[in-house]
C-alpha positions in Angstrom: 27.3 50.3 118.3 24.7 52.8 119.0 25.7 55.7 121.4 24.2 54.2 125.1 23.5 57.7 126.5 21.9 58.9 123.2 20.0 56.2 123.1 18.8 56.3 126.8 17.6 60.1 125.3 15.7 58.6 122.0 13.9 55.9 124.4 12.6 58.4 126.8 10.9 60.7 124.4 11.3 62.4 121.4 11.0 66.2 123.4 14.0 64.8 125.6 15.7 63.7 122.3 15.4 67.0 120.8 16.4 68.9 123.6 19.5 67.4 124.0 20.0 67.8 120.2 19.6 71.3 120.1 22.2 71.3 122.9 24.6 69.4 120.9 24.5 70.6 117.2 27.7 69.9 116.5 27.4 65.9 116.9 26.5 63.1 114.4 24.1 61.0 116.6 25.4 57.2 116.8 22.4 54.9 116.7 23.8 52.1 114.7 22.4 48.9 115.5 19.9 50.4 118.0 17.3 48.0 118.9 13.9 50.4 118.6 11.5 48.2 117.8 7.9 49.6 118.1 9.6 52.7 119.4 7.8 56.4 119.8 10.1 58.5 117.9 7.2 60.8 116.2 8.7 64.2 115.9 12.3 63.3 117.0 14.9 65.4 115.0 17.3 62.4 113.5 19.3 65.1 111.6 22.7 63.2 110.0 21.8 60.1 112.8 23.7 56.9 112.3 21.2 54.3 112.1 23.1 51.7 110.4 21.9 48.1 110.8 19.3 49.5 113.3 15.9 48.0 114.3 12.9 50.1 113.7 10.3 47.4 113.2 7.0 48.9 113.9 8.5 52.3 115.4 6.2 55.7 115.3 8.7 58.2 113.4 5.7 60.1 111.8 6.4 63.7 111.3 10.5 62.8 112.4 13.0 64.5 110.7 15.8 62.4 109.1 17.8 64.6 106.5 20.4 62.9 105.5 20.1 60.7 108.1 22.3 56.8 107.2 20.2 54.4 107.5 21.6 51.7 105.6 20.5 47.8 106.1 18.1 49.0 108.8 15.0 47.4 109.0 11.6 49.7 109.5 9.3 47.2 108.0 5.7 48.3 109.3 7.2 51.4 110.7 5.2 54.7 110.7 6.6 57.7 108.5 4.2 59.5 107.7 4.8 63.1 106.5 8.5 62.2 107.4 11.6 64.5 106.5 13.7 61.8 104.6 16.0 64.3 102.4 18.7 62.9 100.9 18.5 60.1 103.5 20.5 57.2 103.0 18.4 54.1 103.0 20.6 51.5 100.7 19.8 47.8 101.8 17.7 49.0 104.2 13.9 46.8 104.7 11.0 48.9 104.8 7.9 46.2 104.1 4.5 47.7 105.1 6.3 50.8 106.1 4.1 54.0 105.9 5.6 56.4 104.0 2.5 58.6 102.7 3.4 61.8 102.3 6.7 61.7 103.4 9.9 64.1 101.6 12.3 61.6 100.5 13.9 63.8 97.6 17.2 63.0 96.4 17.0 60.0 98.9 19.0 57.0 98.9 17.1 54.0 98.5 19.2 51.9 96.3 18.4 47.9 96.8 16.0 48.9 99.8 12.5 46.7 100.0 9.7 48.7 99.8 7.3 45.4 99.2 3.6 46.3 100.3 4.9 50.3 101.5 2.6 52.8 101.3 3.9 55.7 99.6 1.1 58.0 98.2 1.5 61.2 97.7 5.5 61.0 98.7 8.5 63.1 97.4 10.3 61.0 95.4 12.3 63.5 93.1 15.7 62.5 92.1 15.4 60.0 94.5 17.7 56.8 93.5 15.6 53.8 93.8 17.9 51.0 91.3 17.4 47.8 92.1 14.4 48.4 94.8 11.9 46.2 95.5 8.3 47.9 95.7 6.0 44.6 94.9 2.3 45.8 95.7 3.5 48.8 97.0 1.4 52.2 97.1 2.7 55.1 94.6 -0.5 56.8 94.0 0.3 60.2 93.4 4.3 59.9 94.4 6.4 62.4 92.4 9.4 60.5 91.6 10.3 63.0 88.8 13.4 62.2 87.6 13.7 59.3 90.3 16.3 56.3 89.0 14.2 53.3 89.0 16.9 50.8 86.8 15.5 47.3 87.0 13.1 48.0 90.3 10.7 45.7 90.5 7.4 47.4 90.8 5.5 44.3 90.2 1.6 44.8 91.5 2.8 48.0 92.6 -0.2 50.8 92.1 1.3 54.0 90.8 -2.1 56.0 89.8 -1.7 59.7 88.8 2.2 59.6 89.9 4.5 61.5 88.3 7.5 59.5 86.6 8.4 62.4 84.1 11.7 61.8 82.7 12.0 59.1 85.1 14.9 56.2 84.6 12.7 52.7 84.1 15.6 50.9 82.6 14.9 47.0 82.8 12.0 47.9 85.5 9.6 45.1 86.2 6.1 46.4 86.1 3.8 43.5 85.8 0.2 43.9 86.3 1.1 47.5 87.9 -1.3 50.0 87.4 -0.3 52.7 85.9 -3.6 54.8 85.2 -3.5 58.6 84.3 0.4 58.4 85.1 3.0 60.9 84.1 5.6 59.0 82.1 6.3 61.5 79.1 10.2 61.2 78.1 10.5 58.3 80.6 12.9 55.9 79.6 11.5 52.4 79.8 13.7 50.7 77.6 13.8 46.7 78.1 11.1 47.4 80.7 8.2 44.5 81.0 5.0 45.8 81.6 3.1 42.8 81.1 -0.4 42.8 81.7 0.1 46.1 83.2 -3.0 49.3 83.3 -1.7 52.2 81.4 -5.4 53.9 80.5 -5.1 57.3 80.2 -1.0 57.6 80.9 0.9 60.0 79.3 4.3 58.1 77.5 4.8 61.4 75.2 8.1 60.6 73.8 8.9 58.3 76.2 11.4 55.2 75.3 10.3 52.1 75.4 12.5 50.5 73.3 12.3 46.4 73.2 10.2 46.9 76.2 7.3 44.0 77.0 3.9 45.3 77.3 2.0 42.0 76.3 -1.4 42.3 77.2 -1.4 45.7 78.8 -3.9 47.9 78.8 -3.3 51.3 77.3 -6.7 52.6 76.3 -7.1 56.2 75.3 -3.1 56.4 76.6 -0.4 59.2 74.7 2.2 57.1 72.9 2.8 60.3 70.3 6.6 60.3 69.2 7.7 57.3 71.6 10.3 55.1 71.0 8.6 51.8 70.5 10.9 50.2 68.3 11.3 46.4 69.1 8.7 46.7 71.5 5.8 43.9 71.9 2.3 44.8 72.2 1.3 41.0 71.8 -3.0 41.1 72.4 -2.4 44.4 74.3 -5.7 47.4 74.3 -4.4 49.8 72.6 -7.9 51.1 71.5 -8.3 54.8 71.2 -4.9 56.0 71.8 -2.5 58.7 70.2 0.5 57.1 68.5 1.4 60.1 65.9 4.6 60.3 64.6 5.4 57.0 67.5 8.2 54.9 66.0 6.6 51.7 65.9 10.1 49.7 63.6 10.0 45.6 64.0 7.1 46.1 66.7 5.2 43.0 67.5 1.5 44.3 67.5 -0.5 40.6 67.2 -4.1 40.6 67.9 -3.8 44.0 69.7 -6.6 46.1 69.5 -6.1 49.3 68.2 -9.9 50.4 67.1 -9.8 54.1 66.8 -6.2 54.7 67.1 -4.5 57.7 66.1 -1.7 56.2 64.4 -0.9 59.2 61.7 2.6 59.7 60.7 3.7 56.0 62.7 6.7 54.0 61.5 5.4 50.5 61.2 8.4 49.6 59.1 8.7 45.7 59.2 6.5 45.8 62.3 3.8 42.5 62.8 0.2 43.6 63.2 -1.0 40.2 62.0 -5.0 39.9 63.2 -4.7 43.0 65.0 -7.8 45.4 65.4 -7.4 48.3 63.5 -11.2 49.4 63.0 -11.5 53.1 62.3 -8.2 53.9 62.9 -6.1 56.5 61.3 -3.3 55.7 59.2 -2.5 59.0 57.6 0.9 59.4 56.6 1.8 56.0 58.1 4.9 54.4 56.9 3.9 50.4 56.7 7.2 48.9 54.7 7.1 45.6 54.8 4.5 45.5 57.6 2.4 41.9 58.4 -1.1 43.0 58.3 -2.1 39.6 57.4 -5.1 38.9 58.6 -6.4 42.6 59.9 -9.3 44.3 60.4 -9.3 47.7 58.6 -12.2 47.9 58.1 -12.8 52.0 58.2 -9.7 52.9 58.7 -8.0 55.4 56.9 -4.8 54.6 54.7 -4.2 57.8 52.9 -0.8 58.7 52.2 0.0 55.3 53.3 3.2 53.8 52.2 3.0 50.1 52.2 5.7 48.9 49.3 6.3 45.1 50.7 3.7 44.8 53.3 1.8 41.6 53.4 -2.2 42.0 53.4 -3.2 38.7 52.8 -6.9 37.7 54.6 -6.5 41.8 55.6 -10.3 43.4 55.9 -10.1 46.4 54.0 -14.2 46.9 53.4 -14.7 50.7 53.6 -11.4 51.8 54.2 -10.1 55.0 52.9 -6.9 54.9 50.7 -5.6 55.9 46.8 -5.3 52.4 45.3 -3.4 54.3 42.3 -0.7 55.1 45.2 -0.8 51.3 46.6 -0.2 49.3 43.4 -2.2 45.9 44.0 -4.1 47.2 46.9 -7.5 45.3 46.8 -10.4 47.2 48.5 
């Protein structure tokens, strides 16, 4: 149970708070299960506070400073934190719906299994933070750095994460459903298993990223940097993939169906055994492209260009192959 005098302190104002703080540095303030709801806390130093099981619904705590503050299974949903110092806070279980987080330093935090549904979080810190198993549906990641941030199996479903930066980021089983993902930073992010279904990825950079057996049907990932990612498994299933770099990508037992990859930069791509049966591939570039056993029944590649293809065992039945560019005396029984 929270401290009664301490908390007398906290209610009064956040000038009295810190006074008495700067008194008493050598105390872990007890605040567990305070009841501040709609509390004026803005500015208040919560240095190391207990705040365990606390209610902060609706509490002003912009500009507060909680490094490593405990805040675990507390609930601040709709609070105010904005510009916040939430340093390797510990936030695990805690409910933070609606909560506004813009701008707020929450690196190395601890925000395991925490709901973030609907939070606004633009422009927050986010490095290293560890966010597995956190809820952020709709939430507001524009601009977040959440650089090598642990996201395993989040659910970031609807959440908007324009321009952020996930580099190197852990996206392990993540749910990213219809997110939008525009211009984002996701080179070497691992996104293995991840489903990104229906999700906006125009423009992101997924240099080398992982996104092995990952879901990405119907995405959008025009003009998007998929050069040397692991993409192995992966389905693409009527996903835009028009104008974007895949060189050297390893595309093995990908499902491409009916995606549209007009004007692609697919040179140097494994396509071993992959399906890109009625996909779009006008104009694209297939230089150097290994298509073993690759279903490109039913096609369009029309313009594209196939030299240095190697296509032993690929199917290319109903393909459309009118002004393509390849060396038919290097792709026995090629038909152009």
């Amino acid at each position: 149970m929270a401290d009664r005098h301490q908390l007398k302190l906290l209610k009064k104002s956040a000038r009295a708070w810190n006074t008495w703080r700067a008194r008493h540095l050598e105390g872990r303030p007890n605040l567990s299960e305070a009841f501040l709801r709609e509390a004026h806390l803005g500015g208040a130093d919560l240095s190391e506070a207990n705040l365990n099981r606390a209610i902060l619904i609706k509490a002003a705590l912009n500009g507060a400073t909680l490094r490593e503050a405990h805040l675990g299974g507390a609930d601040l949903s709709g609070a105010n934190l904005y510009r916040a110092i939430l340093i390797k806070a510990a936030f695990n279980g805690a409910t933070l719906r609606e909560a506004n987080l813009s701008g707020a330093d929450l690196f190395g935090a601890n925000l395991t299994w925490t709901n973030l549904s609907g939070a606004n979080l633009s422009e927050a810190i986010l490095r290293g933070a560890d966010l597995t198993g956190a809820t952020l549906k709709e939430a507001n990641l524009c601009g977040a750095n959440l650089c090598g941030g642990n996201l395993r199996g989040a659910d970031l479903s609807g959440a908007d994460l324009s321009s952020a930066c996930l580099r190197e980021a852990n996206l392990y089983w993540a749910i990213l459903t219809r997110a939008t993902l525009r211009g984002t930073d996701l080179k070497r992010a691992n996104l293995d298993r991840a489903n990104l279904g229906e999700a906006t990825l125009r423009q992101a950079d997924l240099e080398e990223a992982s996104l092995r057996g990952a879901t990405l049907n119907g995405a959008s990932l025009r003009e998007a940097n998929l050069s040397g990612a692991d993409l192995r498994w992966a389905q693409f299933i009527n996903s835009a993939l028009s104008e974007s770099l895949l060189r050297q990508a390893n595309l093995t037992g990908a499902t491409l169906s009916g995606a549209d990859l007009s004007g692609a930069d697919l040179s140097g791509a494994n396509l071993t055994i992959a399906c890109l049966r009625e996909a779009d591939l006008y104009l694209a570039s297939l230089c150097g492209a290994i298509l073993k056993g690759t279903d490109l029944s039913g096609a369009n590649l029309s313009g594209a260009n196939l030299s240095g293809v190697a296509l032993s065992g690929a199917d290319l039945s109903g393909t459309n192959l009118k002004g393509a560019l390849f060396d038919k005396r290097n792709v026995p029984g090629l038909q152009g």
